[in-house]
DORO-266058 format. One line per field, with one value per residue (C-alpha): residue in one letter; residue number from 1; x, y, z. Coordinates in nm, 2 decimals, padded with zeros to 4 digits. Layout:
BEGIN
code	a/...;
pos	NUM/...;
x	X/...;
y	Y/...;
z	Z/...;
***
This chain:
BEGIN
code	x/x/x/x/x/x/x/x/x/x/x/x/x/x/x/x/x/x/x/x/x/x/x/x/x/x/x/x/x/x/x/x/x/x/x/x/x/x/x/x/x/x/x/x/x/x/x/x/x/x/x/x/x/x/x/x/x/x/x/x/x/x/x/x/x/x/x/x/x/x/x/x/x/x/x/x/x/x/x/x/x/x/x/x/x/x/x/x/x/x/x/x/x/x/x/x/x/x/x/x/x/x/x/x/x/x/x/x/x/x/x/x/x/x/x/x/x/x/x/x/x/x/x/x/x/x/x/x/x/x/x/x/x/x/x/x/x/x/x/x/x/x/x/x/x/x/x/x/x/x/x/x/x/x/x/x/x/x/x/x/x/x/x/x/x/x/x/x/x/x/x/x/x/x/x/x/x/x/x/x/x/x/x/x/x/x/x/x/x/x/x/x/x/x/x/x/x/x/x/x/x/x/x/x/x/x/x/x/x/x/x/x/x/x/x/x/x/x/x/x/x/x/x/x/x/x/x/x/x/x/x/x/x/x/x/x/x/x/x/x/x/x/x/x/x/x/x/x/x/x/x/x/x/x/x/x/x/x/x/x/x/x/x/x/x/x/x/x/x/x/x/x/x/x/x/x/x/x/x/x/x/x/x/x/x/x/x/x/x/x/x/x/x/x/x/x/x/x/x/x/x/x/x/x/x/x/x/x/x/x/x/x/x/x/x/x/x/x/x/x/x/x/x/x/x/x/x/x/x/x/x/x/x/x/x/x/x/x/x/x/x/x/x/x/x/x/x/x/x/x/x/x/x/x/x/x/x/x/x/x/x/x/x/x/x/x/x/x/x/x/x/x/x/x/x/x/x/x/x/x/x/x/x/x/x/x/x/x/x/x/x/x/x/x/x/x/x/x/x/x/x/x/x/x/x/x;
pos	1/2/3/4/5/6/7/8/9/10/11/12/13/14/15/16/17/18/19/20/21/22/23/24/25/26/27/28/29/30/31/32/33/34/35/36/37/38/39/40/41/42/43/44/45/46/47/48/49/50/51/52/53/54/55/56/57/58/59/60/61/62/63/64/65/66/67/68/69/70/71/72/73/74/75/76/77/78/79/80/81/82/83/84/85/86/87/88/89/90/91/92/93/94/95/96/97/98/99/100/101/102/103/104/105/106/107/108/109/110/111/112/113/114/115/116/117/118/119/120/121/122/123/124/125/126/127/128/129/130/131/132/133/134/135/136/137/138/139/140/141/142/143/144/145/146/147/148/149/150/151/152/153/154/155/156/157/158/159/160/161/162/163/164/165/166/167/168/169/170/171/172/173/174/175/176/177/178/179/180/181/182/183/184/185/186/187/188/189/190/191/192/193/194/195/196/197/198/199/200/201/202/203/204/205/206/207/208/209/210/211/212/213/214/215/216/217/218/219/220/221/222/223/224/225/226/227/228/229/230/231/232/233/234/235/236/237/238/239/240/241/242/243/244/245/246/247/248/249/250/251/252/253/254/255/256/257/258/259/260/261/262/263/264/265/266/267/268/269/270/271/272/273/274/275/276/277/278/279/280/281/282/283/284/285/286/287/288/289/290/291/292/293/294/295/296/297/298/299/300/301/302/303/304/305/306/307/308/309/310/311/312/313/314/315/316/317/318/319/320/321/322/323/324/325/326/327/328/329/330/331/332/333/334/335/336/337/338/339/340/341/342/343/344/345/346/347/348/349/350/351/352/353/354/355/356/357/358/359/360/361/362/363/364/365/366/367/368/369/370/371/372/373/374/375/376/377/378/379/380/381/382/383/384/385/386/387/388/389/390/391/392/393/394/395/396/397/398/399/400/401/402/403/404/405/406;
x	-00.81/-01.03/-00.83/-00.91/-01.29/-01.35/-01.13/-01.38/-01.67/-01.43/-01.25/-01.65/-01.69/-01.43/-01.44/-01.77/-01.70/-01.41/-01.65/-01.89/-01.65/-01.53/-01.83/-01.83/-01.46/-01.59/-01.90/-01.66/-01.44/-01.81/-02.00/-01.77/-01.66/-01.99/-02.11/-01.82/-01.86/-02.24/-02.24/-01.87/-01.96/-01.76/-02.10/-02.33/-02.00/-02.03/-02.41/-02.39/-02.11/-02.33/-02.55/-02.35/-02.26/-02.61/-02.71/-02.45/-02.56/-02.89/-02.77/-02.76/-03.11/-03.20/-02.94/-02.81/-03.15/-03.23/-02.85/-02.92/-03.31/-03.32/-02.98/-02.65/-02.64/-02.99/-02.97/-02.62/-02.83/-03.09/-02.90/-02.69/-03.02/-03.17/-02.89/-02.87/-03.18/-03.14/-02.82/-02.99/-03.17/-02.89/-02.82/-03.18/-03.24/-02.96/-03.03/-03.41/-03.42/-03.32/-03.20/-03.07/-03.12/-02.85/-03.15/-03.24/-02.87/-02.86/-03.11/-03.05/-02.70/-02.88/-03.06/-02.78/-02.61/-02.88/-02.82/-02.44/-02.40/-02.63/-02.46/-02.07/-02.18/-02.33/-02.04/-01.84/-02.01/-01.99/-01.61/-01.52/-01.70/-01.59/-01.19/-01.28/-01.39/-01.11/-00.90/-00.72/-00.60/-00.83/-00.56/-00.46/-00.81/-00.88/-00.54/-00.63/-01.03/-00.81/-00.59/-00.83/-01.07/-00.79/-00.69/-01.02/-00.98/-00.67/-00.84/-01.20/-01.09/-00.87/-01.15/-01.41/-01.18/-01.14/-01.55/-01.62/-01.38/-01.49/-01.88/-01.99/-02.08/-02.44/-02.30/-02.05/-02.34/-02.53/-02.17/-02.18/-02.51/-02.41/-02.13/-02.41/-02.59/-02.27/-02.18/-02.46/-02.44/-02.09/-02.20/-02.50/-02.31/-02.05/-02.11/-02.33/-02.61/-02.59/-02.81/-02.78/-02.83/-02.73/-03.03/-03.10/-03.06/-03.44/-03.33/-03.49/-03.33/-03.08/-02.85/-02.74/-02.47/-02.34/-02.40/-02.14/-01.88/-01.90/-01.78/-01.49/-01.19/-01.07/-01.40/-01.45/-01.09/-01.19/-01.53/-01.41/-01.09/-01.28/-01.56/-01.29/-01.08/-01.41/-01.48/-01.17/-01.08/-01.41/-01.43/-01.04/-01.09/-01.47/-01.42/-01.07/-00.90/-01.16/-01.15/-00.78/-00.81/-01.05/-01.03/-00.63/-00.49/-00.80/-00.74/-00.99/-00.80/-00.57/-00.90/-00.86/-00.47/-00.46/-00.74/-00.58/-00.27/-00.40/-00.57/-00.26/-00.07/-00.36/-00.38/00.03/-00.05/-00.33/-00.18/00.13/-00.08/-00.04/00.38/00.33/00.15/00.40/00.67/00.43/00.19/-00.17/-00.10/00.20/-00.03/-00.32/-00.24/00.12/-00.11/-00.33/-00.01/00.14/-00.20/-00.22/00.09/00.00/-00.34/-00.13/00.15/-00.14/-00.20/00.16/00.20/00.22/00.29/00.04/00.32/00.30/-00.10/-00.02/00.25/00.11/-00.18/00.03/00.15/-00.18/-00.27/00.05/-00.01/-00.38/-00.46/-00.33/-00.57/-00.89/-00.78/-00.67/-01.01/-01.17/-00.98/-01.01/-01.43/-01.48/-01.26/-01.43/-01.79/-02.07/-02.25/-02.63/-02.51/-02.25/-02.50/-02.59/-02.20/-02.07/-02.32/-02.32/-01.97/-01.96/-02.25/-02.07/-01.77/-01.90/-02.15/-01.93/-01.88/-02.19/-02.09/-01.67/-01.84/-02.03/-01.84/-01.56/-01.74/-01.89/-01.53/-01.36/-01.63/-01.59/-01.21/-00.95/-00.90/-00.56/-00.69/-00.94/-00.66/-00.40/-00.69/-00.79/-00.46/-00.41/-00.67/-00.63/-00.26/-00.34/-00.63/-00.40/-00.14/-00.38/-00.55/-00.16/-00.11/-00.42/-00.66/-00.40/-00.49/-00.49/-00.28/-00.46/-00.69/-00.44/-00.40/-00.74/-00.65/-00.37/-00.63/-00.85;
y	01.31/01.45/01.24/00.91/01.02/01.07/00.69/00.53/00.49/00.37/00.15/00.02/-00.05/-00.27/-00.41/-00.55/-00.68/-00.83/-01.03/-01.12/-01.29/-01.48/-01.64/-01.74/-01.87/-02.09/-02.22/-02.26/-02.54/-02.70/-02.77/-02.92/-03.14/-03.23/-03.33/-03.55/-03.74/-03.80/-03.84/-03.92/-03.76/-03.43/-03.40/-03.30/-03.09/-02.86/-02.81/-02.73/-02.48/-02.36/-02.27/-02.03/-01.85/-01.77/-01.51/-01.35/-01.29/-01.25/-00.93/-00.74/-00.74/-00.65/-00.58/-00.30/-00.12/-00.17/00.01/00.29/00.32/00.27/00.37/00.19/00.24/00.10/-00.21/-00.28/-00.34/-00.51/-00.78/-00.86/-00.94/-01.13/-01.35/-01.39/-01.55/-01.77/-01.91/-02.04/-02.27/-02.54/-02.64/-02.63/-02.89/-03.10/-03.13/-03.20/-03.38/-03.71/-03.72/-03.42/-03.46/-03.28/-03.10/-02.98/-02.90/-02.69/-02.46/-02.42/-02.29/-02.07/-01.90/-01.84/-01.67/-01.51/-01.14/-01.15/-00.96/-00.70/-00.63/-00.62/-00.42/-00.15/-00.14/-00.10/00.21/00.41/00.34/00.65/00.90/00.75/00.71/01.13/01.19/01.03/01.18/00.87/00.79/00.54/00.28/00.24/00.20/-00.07/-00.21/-00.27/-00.37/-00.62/-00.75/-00.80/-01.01/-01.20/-01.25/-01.43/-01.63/-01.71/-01.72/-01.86/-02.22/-02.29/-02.12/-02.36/-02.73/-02.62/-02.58/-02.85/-03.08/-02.99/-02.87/-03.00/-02.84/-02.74/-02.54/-02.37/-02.28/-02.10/-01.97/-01.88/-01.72/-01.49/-01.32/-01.14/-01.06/-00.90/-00.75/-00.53/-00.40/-00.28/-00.10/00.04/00.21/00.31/00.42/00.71/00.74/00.95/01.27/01.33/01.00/01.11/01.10/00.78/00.70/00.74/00.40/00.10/-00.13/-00.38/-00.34/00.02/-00.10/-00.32/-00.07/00.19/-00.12/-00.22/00.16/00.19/00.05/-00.04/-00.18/-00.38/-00.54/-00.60/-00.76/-00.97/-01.13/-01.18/-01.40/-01.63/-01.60/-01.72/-02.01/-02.12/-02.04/-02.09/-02.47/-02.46/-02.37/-02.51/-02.85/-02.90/-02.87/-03.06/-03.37/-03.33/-03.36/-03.60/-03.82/-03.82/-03.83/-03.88/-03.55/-03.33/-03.08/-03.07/-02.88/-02.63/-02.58/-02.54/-02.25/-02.08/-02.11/-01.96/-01.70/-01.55/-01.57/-01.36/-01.13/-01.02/-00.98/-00.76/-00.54/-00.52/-00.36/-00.01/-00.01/-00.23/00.02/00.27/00.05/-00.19/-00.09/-00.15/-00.43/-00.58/-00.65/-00.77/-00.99/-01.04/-01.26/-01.44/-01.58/-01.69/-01.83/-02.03/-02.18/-02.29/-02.42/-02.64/-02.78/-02.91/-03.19/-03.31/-03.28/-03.63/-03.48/-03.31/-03.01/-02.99/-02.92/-02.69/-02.49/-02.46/-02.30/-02.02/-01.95/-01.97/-01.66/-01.49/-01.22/-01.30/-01.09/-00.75/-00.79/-00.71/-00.36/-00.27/-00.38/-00.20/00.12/00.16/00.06/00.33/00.57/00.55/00.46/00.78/00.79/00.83/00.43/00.28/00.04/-00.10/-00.06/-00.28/-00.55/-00.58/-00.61/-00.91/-01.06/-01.09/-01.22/-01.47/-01.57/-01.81/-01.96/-02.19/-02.29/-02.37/-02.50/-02.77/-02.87/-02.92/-03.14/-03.36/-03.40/-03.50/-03.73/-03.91/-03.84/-03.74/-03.45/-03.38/-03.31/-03.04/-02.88/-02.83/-02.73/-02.49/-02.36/-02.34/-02.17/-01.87/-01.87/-01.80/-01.54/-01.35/-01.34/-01.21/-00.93/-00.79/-00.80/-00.65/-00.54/-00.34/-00.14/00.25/00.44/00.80/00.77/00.70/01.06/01.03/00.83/01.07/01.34/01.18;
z	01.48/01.19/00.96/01.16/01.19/00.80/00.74/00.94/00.66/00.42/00.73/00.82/00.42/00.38/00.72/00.63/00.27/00.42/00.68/00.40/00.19/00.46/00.53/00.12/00.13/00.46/00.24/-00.07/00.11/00.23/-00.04/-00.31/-00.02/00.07/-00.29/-00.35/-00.09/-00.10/-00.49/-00.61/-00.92/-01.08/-01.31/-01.00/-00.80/-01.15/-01.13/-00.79/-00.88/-01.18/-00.92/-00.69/-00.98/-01.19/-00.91/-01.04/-01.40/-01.27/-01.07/-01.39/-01.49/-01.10/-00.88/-01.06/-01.14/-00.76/-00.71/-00.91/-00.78/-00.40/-00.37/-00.28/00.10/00.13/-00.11/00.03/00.39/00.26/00.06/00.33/00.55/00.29/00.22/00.61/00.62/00.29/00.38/00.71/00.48/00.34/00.73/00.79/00.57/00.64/00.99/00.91/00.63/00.60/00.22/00.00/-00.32/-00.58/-00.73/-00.34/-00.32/-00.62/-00.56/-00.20/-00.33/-00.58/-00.33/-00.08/-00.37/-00.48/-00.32/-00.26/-00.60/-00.57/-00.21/-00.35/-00.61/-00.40/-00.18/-00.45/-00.63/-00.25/-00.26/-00.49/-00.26/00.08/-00.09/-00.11/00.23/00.36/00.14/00.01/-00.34/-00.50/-00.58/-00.28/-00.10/-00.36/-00.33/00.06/-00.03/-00.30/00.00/00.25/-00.01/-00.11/00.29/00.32/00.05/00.22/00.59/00.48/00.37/00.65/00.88/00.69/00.74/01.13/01.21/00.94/01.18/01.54/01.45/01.12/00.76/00.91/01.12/00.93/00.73/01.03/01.12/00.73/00.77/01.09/00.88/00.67/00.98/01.13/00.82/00.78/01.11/01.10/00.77/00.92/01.25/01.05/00.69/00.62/00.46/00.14/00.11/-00.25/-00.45/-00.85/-01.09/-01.24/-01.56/-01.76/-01.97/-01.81/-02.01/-01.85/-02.10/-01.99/-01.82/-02.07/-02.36/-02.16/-02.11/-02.47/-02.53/-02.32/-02.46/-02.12/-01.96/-02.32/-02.25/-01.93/-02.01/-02.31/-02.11/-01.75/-01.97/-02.05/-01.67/-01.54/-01.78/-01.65/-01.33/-01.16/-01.27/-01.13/-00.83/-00.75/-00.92/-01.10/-00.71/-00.53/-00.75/-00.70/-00.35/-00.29/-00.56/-00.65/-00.34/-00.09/00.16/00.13/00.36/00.10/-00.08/00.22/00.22/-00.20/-00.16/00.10/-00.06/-00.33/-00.11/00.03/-00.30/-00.43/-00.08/-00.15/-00.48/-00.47/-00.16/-00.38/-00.67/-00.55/-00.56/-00.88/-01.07/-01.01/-01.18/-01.43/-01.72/-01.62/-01.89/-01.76/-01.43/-01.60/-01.86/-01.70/-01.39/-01.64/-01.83/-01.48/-01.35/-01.68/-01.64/-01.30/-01.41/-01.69/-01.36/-01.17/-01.45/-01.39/-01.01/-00.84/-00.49/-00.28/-00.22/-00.56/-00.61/-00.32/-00.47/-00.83/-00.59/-00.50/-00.82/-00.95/-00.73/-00.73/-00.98/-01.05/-00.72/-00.83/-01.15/-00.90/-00.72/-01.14/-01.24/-00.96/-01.02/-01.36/-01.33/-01.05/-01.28/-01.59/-01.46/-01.43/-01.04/-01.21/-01.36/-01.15/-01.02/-01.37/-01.49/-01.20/-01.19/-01.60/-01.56/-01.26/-01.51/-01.82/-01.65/-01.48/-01.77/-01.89/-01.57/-01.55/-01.90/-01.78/-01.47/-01.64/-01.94/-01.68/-01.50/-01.74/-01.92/-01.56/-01.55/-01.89/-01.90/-01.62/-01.43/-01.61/-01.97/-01.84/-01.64/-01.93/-02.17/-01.94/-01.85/-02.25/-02.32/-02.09/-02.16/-02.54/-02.42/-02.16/-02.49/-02.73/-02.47/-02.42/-02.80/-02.95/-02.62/-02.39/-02.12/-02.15/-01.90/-01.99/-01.67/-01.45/-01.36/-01.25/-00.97/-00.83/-00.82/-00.54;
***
């Protein structure tokens, strides 16, 4: 019994991430859909995208200071209120306004992103503590907190097409919305609120956190290859699929299938991480999923079969989902308390930096070319940086010892 009450914090943490990024897989499947069919134009889809992703950079220079300031269980709260009430506002104004205008779209989509960083990111830095309370090895909490966000990127689309059908996207959004609302109550009844909160650090800057990645040899590896996993996976998924979809072969709930296909792909492969890494090098199951996810990336120019979009889906996210519990592990393990705030949200910045960037130039060469030369330059280009990280980048194993200590 005293074993089940100290799991519950830990069980109450990743029950509500869990809820949080179901809501965001639900609003994933909406708003690409959405675009396309008011505008027809990949362009104004990837500036949209662009948009769900700058909160996420912009976390760095705020979130984290606010993480290591206020404290993790507080900001955690508070974000997940905030981006209750912002996401309220896309189905506000579609059902009172008469025309959206992309500009209106994108920056209602800026500002419903604009705290879920700062909230994950706490989370994340009260893991370490609450894997200790319930005295459960670290690698195998974030192998489950890996599964579970994976499951709803498996769950969320499907979720998303079924309410989109019988309701309509406004009110998947305030169904969206209520996920945050719920979220932070589960964490408020059942995580605790820490006494101690570690001193932070007396450098203002917001570079702290990206000074201490850049001197880690595992969290530099990290950093370098996730800039260039984003530039192309976040166009693959948010725009490359979509056009796909709607615009090959004219089934948008093909959209919804080929994400949650690549959610539950991603879901085995991250609750597999904690046998893996018993029997793989931290390298093998890194850079081993990028190759594998390239690969996939590079099928989808040549499919001419919806099964087929569908299956290079799964293979996309067959490996790539044990790379986030790694990451995760290796960031808590290497990461000081008085800076994990500013560690973890330099790190989500400077991977997903590059997204706007992938996000856009994806869209504007769909738009002037085809679908199928982004996707095999894409898939190219992370194929030759997942081969160059394993060669000359690979991933220490000295702290894994760390993790069988917890």
């Amino acid at each position: 019994m005293d074993d089940q009450i100290r799991s519950i914090p830990i069980i109450g943490l990743i029950s509500a991430e869990s809820l949080s990024l179901l809501g965001n897989q639900m609003a994933a499947v909406a708003i690409p859909i959405m675009i396309l069919h008011y505008t027809e134009s990949p362009l104004i889809t990837g500036i949209a995208g662009a948009g769900n992703i700058l909160p996420i950079v912009l976390a760095a220079f705020i979130g984290g200071r606010a993480i290591d300031k206020f404290g993790a269980w507080r900001v955690s709260v508070f974000a997940d209120l905030l981006s209750f009430a912002s996401v309220l506002a896309l189905p506000l104004a579609f059902l009172y306004l008469d025309t959206v205008s992309p500009l209106l779209i994108f920056l209602l989509v800026f500002i419903g992103a604009l705290f879920d960083p700062t909230g994950i990111s706490a989370r994340q830095t009260l893991v370490p503590d609450l894997a200790r309370m319930a005295a459960k090895p670290l690698d195998r909490i974030n192998s489950y907190r890996g599964g579970l966000e994976n499951g709803a990127d498996f769950l969320g689309p499907i979720i998303g097409v079924v309410f989109i059908s019988l309701v309509g996207v406004a009110i998947t959004f305030f169904i969206n919305a209520l996920t945050f609302l719920l979220c932070a109550i589960i964490f408020v009844v059942t995580v605790p609120r820490p006494h101690n909160q570690p001193p932070m650090s007396e450098d203002s800057a917001a570079w702290v956190g990206a000074r201490f990645i850049f001197k880690q040899r595992n969290l530099r590896a990290l950093a370098g290859v996730g800039m260039m996993v984003s530039f192309v996976i976040l166009p693959f998924l948010g725009l490359l699929l979509p056009v796909l979809a709607t615009q090959k072969f004219a089934n948008p709930t093909l959209l919804g299938l080929c994400l949650s296909a690549f959610g539950l792909a991603a879901t085995l492969g991250a609750l597999s991480f904690s046998k893996l890494v018993k029997v793989c090098s931290r390298s093998a199951i890194y850079y081993g999923g990028l190759l594998i996810t390239a690969i996939a990336i590079m099928l989808c120019a040549y499919v001419t079969a919806q099964y087929g979009v569908i299956l290079s889906a799964v293979l996309a996210g067959l490996l790539l989902g044990a790379g986030n519990p790694l990451q995760q592990t290796i960031l808590q393990e290497e990461t000081p308390p008085a800076i994990a705030g500013q560690v973890f949200t330099s790190l989500s910045a400077i991977h997903f930096v590059a997204g706007p960037v992938g996000l856009l130039l994806a869209g504007l060469v769909t738009q002037l070319a085809n679908v199928e030369t982004v996707l095999l330059s894409g898939g190219g280009l992370l194929l030759l940086t997942a081969a160059l990280g394993w060669c000359f980048a690979p991933l220490s194993e000295a702290d894994q010892l760390a993790t069988e200590k917890l």
